[in-house]
C-alpha positions as a Markdown table, in Angstrom:
| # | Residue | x | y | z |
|---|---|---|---|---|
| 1 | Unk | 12.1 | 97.4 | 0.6 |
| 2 | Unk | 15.7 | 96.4 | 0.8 |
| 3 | Unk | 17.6 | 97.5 | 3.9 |
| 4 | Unk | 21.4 | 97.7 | 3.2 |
| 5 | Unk | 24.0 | 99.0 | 6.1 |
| 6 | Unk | 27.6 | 99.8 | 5.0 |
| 7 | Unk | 29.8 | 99.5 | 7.6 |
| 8 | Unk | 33.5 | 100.5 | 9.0 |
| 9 | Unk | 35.7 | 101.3 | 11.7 |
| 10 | Unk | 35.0 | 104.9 | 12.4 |
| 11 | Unk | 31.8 | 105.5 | 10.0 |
| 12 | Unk | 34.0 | 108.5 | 8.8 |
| 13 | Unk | 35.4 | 107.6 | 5.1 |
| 14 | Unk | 34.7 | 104.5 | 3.5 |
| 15 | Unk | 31.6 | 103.4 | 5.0 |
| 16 | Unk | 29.4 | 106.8 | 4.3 |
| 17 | Unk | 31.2 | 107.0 | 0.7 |
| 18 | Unk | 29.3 | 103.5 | 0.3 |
| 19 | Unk | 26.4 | 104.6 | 1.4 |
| 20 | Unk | 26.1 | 107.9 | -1.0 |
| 21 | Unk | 27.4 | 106.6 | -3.6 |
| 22 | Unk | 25.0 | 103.8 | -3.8 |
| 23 | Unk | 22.1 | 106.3 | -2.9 |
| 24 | Unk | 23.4 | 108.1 | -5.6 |
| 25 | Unk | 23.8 | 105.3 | -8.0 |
| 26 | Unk | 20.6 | 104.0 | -7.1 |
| 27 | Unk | 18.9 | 107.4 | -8.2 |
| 28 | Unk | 20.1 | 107.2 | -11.4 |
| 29 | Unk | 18.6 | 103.8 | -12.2 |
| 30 | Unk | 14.9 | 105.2 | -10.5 |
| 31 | Unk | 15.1 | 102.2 | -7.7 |
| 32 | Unk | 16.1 | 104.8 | -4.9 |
| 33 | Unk | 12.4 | 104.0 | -3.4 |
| 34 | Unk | 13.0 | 100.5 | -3.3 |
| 35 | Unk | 16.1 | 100.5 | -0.9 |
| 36 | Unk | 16.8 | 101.8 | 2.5 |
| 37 | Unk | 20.7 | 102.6 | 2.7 |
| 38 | Unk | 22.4 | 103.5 | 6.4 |
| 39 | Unk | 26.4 | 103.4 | 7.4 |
| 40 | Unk | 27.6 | 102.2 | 10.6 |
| 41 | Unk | 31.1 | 102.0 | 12.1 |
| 42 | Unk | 32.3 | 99.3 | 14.6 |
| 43 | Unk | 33.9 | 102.0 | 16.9 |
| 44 | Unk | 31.6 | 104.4 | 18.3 |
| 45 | Unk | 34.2 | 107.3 | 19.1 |
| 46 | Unk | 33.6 | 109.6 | 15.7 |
| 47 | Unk | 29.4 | 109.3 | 16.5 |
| 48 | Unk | 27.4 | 112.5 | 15.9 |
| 49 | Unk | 30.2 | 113.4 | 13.2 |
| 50 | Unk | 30.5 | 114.4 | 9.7 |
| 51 | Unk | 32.5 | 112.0 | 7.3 |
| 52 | Unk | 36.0 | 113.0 | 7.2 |
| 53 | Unk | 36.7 | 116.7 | 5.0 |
| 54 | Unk | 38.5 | 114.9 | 2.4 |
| 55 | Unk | 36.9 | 111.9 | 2.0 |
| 56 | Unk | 33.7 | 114.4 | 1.6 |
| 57 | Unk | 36.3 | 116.7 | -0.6 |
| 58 | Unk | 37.2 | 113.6 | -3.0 |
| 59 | Unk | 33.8 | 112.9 | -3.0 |
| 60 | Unk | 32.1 | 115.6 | -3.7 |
| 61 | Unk | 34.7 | 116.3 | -6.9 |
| 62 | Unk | 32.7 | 112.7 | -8.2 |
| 63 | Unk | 29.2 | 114.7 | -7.8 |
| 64 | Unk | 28.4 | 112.8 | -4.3 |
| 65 | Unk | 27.8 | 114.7 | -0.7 |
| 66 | Unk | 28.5 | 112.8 | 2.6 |
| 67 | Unk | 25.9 | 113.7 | 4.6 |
| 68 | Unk | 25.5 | 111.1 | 7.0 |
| 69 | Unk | 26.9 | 111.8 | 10.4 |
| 70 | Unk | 28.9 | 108.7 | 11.6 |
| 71 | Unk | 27.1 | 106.0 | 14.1 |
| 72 | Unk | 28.1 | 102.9 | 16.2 |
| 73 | Unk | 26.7 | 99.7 | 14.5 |
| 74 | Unk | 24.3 | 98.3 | 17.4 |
| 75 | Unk | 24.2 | 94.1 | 16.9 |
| 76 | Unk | 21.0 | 93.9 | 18.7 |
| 77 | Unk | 19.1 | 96.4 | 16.8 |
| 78 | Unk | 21.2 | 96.6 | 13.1 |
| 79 | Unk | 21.4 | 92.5 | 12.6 |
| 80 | Unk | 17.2 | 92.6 | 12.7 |
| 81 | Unk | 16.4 | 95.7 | 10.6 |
| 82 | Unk | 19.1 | 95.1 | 7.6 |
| 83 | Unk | 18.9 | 92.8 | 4.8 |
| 84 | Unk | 22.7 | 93.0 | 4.2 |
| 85 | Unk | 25.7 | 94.7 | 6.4 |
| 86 | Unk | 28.3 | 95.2 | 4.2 |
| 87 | Unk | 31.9 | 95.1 | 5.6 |
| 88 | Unk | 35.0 | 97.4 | 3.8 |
| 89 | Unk | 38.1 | 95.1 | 5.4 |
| 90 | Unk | 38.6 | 91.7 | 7.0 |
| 91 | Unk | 38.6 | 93.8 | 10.1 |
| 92 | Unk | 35.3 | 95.0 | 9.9 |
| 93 | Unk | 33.7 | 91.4 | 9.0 |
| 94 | Unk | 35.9 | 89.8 | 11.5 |
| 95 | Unk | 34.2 | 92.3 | 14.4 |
| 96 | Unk | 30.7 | 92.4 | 12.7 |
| 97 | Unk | 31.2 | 88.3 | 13.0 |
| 98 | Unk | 32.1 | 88.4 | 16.5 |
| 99 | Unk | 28.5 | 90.4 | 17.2 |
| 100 | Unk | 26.6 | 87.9 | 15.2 |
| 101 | Unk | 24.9 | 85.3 | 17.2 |
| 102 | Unk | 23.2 | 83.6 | 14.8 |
| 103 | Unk | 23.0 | 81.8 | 11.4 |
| 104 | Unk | 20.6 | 84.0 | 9.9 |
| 105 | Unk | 22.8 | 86.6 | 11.4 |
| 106 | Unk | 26.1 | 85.4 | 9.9 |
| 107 | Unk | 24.6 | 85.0 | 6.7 |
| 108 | Unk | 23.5 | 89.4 | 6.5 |
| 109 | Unk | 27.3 | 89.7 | 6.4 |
| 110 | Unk | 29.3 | 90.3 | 3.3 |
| 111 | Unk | 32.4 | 91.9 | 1.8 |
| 112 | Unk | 32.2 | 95.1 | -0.2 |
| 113 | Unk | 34.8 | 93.8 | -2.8 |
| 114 | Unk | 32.9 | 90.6 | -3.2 |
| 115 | Unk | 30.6 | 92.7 | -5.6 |
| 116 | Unk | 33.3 | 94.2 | -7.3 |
| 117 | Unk | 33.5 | 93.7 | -11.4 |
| 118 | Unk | 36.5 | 94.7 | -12.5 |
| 119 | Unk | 38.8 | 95.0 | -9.0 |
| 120 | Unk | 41.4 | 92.2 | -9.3 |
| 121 | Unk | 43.9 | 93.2 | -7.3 |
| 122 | Unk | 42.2 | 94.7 | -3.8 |
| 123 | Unk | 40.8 | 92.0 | -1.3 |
| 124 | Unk | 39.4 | 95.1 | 0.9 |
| 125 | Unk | 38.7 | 98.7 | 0.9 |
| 126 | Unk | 41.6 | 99.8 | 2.6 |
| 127 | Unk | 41.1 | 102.4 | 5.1 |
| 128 | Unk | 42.1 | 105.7 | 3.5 |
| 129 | Unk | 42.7 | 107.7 | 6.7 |
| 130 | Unk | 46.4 | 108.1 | 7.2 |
| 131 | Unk | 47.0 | 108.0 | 3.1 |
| 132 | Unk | 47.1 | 110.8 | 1.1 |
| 133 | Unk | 44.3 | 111.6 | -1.8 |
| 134 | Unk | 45.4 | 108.6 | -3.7 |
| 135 | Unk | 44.0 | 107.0 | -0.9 |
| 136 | Unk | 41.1 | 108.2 | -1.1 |
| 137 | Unk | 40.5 | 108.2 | -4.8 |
| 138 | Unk | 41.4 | 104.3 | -4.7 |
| 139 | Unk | 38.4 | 103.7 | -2.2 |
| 140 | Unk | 36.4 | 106.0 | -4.3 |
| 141 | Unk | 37.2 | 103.5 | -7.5 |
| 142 | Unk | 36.9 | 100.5 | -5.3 |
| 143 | Unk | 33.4 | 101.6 | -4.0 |
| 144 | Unk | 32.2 | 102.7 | -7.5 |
| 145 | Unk | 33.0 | 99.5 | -8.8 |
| 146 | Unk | 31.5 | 97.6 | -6.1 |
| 147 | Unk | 28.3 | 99.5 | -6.0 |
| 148 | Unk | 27.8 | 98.7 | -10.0 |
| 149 | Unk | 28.4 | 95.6 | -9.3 |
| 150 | Unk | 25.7 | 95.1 | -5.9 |
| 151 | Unk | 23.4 | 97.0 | -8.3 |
| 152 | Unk | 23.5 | 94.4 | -10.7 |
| 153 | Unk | 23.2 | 91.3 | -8.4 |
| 154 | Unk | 20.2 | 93.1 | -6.4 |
């Protein structure tokens, strides 16, 4: 089984959408029982909560439900049971490099847009949280694409 861990800052918006729309992606291609899927965030202050309402509101308007309630990403304990941790912005794989402390450890750690197929323009998911629902629609876009496009690779 294939362990992949989306993560972000607060585990609240774009990190959770990852996670359930690749469940749900996943699904529809039958290979939902080969993959284990988990979101983190690098900042443990939203832990025990649900993803933000409009993320989950733009979401669920695509036919996906947040349910995952927002986590700290642990180094010690996420590095060794995931395959792949999944950053949305330079932030996020700056800090998630910072907790590495190994090789093997750096190497687990990629950029979500890096799977994208027909993004051109974004270099990150940029964190919807203080945008409007543009905002979130554009991660929504960006995530979709970048699912496909993990999908196809894995």
């Amino acid at each position: 089984m294939k362990k992949i861990l989306f993560v972000c800052l607060g585990n609240i918006c774009r990190s959770p959408a990852a996670e359930a729309v690749m469940k749900a992606k996943l699904k529809k291609v039958g290979k939902e029982e080969a993959f284990y899927v988990d979101s983190a965030g690098t900042y443990g202050g939203h832990s025990g909560a649900l993803p933000d309402a409009r993320m989950r509101k733009h979401a669920a308007l695509r036919g996906y439900e947040l349910e995952h309630r927002a986590r700290h990403f642990y180094a010690s304990a996420d590095f060794a049971e995931f395959d792949m941790i999944i950053g949305m912005d330079r932030q996020n794989i700056a800090d998630l490099r910072r907790l590495s402390e190994t090789t093997e450890e750096r190497a687990k750690i990629y950029a979500m847009v890096d799977f994208c197929r027909t993004n051109t323009v974004y270099r990150e998911v940029p964190d919807p949280y203080y945008e409007g629902p543009d905002g979130f629609e554009l991660v929504l876009d960006l995530l979709e694409d970048a699912i496909e496009g993990l999908i196809e690779k894995l």
